[in-house]
N, C-alpha and C positions, 0 to 999 in steps of 0.2 A: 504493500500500500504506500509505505514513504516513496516505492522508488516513481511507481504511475502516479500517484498521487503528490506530489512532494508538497509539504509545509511550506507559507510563504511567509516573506516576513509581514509582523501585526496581524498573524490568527493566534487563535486561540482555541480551546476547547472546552467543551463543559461534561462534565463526569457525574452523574446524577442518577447511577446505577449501583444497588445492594452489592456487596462482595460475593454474596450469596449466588451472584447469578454470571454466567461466564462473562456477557458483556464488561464487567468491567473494567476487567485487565485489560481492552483496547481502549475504552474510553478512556484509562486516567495513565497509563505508561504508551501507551502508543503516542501520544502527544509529549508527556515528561521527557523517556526518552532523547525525542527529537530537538529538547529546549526549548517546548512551548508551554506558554502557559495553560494552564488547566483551573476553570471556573467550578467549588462543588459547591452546589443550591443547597440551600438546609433543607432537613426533610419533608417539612411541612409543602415548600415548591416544589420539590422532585415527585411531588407524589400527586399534586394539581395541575391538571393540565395547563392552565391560564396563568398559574403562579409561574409554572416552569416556564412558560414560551416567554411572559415576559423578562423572566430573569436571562433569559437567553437576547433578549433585545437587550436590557440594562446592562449586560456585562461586554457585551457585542461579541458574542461566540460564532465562530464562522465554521464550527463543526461538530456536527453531531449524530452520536448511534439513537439509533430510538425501534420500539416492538410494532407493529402494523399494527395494531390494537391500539396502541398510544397514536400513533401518527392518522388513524383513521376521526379519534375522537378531537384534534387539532383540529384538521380540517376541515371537521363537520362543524365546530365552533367558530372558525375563521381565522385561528388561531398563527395561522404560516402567513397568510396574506397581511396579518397585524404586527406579524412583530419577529421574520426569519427572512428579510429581504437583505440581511447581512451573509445570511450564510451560502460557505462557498460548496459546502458538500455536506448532503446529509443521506446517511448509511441506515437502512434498514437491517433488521435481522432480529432471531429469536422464533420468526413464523413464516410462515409464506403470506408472502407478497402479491393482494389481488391486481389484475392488471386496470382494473376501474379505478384504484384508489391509485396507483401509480400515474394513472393518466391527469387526473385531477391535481394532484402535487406537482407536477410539473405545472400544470396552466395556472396552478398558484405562486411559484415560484421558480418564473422561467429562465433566471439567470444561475441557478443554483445545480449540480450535480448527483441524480439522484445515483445511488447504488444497492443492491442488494445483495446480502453477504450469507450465505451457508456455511454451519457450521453448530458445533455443538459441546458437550464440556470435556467432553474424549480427547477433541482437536482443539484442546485449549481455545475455545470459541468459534474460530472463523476458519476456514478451507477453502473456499470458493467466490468470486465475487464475477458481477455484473453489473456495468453499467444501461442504466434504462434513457436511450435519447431517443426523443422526440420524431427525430428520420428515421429510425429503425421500428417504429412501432409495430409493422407485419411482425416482426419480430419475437414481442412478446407480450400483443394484444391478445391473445388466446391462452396466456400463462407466461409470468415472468421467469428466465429461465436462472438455473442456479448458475451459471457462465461456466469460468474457467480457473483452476487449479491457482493460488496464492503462493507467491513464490516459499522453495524449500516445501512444496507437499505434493506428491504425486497421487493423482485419481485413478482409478480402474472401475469398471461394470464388470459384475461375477455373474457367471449361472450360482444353481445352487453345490455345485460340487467344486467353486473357488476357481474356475476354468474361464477365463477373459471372452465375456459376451460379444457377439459379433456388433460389429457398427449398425446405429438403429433399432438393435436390438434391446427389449428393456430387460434389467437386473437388477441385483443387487449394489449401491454404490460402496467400495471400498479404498481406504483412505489409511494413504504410510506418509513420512516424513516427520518436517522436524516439530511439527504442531502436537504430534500423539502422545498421549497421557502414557505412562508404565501400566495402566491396570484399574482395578477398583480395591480401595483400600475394604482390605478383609472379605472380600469378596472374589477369592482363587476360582471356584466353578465359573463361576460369571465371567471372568478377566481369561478366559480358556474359552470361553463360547464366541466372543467376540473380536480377543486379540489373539490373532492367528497368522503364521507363517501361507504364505500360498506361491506353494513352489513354483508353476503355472506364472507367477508374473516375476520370474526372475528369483533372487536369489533367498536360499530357506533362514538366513540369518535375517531376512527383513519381516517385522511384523506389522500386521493392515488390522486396521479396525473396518470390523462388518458392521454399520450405519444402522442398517434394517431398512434403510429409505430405498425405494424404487424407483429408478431413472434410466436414463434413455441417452446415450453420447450420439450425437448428430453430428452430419458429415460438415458444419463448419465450424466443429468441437467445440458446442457449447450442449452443457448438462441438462437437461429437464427433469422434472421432481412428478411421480406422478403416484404417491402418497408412501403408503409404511407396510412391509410385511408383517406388521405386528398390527396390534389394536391402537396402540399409542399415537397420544393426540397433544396438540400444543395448548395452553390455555394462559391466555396473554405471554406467550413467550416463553411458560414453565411446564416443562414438559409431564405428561401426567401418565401413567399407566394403568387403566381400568385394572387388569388381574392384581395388582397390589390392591386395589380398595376391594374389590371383590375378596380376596383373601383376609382381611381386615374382616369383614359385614360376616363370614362365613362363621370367625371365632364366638359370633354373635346368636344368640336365640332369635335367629331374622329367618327362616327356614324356610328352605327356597331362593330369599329375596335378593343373594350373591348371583 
């Protein structure tokens, strides 16, 4: 991102994300790093939409991560067109990206750089990004797509026997480099299920995290997302797995109701 993207001088960033949640580490070191300044909203703004946006006008932040769930409730309040006519890039991620709401963000803020980023807390947050312009719209008018590989992380589409899906073909998406977590702490079965050597794309010393996300590599090698081999759904951004709550409800005198 610094290197397509580069920091210019007098931006800034604003970091207004829980630690809790992967986004943060780009919002508040991806800017420190570089020597830029980094704006964090007290909690009461970060958590209101109208509070936030205008603390984002007051401190004049020229970039910002934000969930398609937050960025849908801005715009529906008016919130970009009031008070984000400074910002030079603002990155999506946490969900997918509807392409209505993407078109609208732009005709609100047509000088501004939208992007949408894939990724998850395996890949220390981000893996993939996509910028959404205006001329390309055939593009990603029918689904924003996840794009292309962030430098230091290599992408692959699996069948399900770990074997590199043909072009077009949809799979499983699988994902090595320097992004990958070691594992789940205390959790060996699980960190065995998902992070796995796949001899098939080269060398058995390298391990790939299987996503569960299903996608599609297109012949002008950009990703598309066309949901989850699992039940697993996004809910503002925080990823939820029904069989955990259902496993929860089960321990319960609810009989049946799991």
């Amino acid at each position: 991102m610094w290197r397509v993207f580069p920091w210019r001088e007098g931006e800034s960033a604003i970091a207004k994300t829980t630690m809790a949640f992967a986004d943060f580490a780009w919002e508040l070191f991806g800017a420190l790093f570089a020597g830029v300044p980094v704006v964090i909203p007290g909690t009461d703004e970060a958590r209101d939409p109208a509070g936030l946006f205008a603390a984002i006008e007051r401190y004049g932040a020229t970039r910002l991560v934000i969930t398609p769930t937050m960025l849908k409730a801005a715009e529906s309040m008016g919130l970009l067109a009031a008070h984000c006519d400074g910002l030079h890039i603002l990155t999506c991620s946490g969900e997918e990206l509807p392409p209505a709401l993407a078109a609208s963000v732009l005709e609100s803020l047509p000088r501004t750089r939208l992007l949408n980023l894939y990724g998850c807390s395996e890949l220390m947050a981000d893996a993939t990004w996509y910028e959404i312009l205006p001329g390309k719209r055939a593009e990603w008018a029918q689904g924003v797509p996840l794009g292309a590989p962030l430098d230091n992380v290599t992408l692959a589409v699996v069948d399900g026997n770990g074997l590199p899906a043909a072009e077009g073909v949809v799979g499983e998406l699988a994902v090595s480099g320097a992004c990958l977590a070691d594992g789940y702490c205390n959790n060996d079965e699980l960190t065995r299920q998902v992070f796995q050597p796949l001899p098939a794309l080269g060398s058995r010393d390298t391990s790939w995290f299987l996503t569960g996300d299903v996608v599609r590599l297109e012949s002008e090698g950009l990703l598309r997302f066309f949901g989850r081999k699992d039940r697993q759904i996004k809910v503002r951004g925080i990823r939820v797995e029904p069989e955990e709550i259902a496993a929860q409800l089960a321990e319960h005198d609810f009989d049946g109701f799991a």
